[in-house]
C-alpha positions in Angstrom: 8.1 -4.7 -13.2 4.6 -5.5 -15.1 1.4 -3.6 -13.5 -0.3 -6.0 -11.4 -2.2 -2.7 -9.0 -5.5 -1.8 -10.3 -7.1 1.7 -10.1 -9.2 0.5 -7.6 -6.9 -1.4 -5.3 -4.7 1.5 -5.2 -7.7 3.6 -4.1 -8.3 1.1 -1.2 -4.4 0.7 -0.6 -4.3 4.9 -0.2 -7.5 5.4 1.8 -5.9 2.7 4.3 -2.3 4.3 4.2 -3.8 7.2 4.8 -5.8 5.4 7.8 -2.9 3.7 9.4 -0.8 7.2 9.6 -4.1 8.3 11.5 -4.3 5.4 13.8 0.0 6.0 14.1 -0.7 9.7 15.0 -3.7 9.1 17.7 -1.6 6.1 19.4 1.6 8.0 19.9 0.4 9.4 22.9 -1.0 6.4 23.9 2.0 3.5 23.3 4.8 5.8 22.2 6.7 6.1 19.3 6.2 2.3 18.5 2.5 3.3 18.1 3.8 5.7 15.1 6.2 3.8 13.4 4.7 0.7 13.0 1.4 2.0 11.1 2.9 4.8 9.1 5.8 2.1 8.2 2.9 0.0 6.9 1.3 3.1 5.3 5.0 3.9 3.6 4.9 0.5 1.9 1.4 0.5 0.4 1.9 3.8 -0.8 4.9 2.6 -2.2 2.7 -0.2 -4.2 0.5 2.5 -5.2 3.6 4.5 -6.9 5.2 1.2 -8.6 1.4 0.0 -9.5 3.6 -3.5 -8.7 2.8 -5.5 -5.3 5.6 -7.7 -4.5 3.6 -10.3 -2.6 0.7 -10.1 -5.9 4.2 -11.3 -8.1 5.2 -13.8 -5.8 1.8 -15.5 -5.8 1.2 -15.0 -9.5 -1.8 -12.9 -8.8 -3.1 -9.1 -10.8 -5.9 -6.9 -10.3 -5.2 -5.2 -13.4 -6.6 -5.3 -16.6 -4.9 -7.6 -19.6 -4.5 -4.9 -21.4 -3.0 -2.4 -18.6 -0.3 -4.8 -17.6 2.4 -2.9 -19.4 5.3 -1.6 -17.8 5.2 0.9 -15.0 
């Protein structure tokens, strides 16, 4: 898999992984466990891009936020 996460979008993809198990947390009480597992699900999978540096949905549509010179193997 060739880098195609850039420092900066995996700053943004964290801060909002880090917001969705927030939002999950705060609506348990309030929807039930649905509330929970669908954000922190979400949050699982961008911190998952985050860890690869690769973003399956950048590779299908041909798209990189990293440098030329950074896309080297993860």
């Amino acid at each position: 898999m060739t880098c195609n996460v850039s420092k900066t979008d995996k700053v943004v993809r964290i801060v909002l992984s880090l917001g969705l198990l927030v939002i999950g947390v705060l609506l348990l009480g309030e929807v039930g466990i649905l509330g929970l597992i669908i954000p922190v699900a979400i949050g699982a999978i961008l911190t998952a891009t985050v860890v690869l540096s690769w973003c399956p949905i950048y590779a299908i549509f041909g798209w990189s936020t990293c440098a030329a010179d950074a896309q080297t193997n993860a």
